[in-house]
C-alpha positions in Angstrom: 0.0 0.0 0.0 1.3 3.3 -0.8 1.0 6.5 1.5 -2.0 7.7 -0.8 -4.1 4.3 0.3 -3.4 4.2 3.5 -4.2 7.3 4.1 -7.5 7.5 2.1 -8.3 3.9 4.0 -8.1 5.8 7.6 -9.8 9.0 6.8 -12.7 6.2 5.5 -12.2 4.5 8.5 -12.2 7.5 11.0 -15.6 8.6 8.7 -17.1 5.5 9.7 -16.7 5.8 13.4 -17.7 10.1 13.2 -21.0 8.5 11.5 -21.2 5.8 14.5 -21.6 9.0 17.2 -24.5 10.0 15.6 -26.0 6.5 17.5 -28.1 8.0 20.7 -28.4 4.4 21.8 -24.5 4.7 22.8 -23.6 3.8 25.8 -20.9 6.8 27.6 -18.4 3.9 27.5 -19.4 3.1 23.7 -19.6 6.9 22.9 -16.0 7.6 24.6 -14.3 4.3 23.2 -15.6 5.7 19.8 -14.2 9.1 20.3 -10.9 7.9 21.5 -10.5 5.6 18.3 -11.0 9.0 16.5 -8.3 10.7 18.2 -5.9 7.7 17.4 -7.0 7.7 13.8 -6.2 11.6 13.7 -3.0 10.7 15.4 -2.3 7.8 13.0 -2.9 10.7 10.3 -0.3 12.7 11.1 2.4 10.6 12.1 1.9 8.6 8.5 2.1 12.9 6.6 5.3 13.3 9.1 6.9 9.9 7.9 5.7 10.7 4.5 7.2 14.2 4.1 9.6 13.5 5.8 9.3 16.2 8.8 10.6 15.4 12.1 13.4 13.6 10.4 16.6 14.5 12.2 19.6 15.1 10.0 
């Protein structure tokens, strides 16, 4: 998979799970598990554009 795909694959994924919130038969565990897989997916994100171009790499 190139960066293109895997990217496109998590925002999909993270789109999913933003659609899942809009469930009002969550449960506050279901609802915060939910949100904290969105904040790993956002964090997923940018460590995949940092490894991609190539900032934070120490020369």
């Amino acid at each position: 998979m190139d960066y293109r795909q895997i990217i496109t694959k998590i925002e999909n994924d993270k789109i999913n799970l933003i659609k899942m919130l809009d469930n009002k038969n969550l449960s506050k565990e279901e609802y915060e598990s939910i949100k904290r897989a969105i904040d790993n997916y956002d964090y997923i994100i940018e460590v995949a554009e940092m490894n991609h171009y190539e900032r934070g790499a120490v020369h």
